[in-house]
N, C-alpha and C positions, 0 to 999 in steps of 0.2 A: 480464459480462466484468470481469477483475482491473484494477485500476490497477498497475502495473510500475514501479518509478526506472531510469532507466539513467541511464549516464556515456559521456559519448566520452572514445577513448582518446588522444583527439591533442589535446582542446581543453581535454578533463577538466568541459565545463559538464555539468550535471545536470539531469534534467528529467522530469514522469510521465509516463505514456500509457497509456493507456487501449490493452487490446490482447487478443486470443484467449490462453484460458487455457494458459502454457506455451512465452509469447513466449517468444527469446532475442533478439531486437535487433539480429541481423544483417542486418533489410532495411529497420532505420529509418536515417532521415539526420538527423544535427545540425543543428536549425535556427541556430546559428551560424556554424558554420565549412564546413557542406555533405560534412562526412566522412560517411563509410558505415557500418554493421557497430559499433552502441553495444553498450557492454555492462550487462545486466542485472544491478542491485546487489541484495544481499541487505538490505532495508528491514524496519524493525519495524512493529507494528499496534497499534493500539487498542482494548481490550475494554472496555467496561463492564459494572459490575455490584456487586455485595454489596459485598464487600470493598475497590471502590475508591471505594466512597462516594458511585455513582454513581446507585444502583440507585432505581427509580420508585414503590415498592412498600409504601405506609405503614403497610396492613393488617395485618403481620407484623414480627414481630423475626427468626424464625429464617432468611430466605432462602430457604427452600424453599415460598411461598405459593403454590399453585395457581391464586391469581386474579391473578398480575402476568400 
């Protein structure tokens, strides 16, 4: 299951959840202010790998190593 951001539209706090793939946030409830119906933000992600310097992989220069 995805982790999700949503935002309430009355309190505006933000918060993750963890939720079936394809939530939209209309039957969660703000745990601040108790409103209904959050809405789902579009959030960025995390990759790593070669290029961001992250990569696990000592055996090789080129990135493409078969043994990582």
């Amino acid at each position: 299951m995805p982790v999700y951001e949503f935002q309430c539209p009355k309190c505006q706090t933000k918060l993750e959840q963890l939720c079936k793939m394809g939530a939209t946030g209309e039957d969660l409830v703000c745990p601040h202010c108790g409103n209904r119906g959050l809405k789902r933000l579009l959030s960025g992600f995390a990759a790593l790998g070669v290029r961001g310097g992250q990569d696990k992989c000592g055996a090789c220069s080129g990135g493409n190593c078969s043994n990582c």
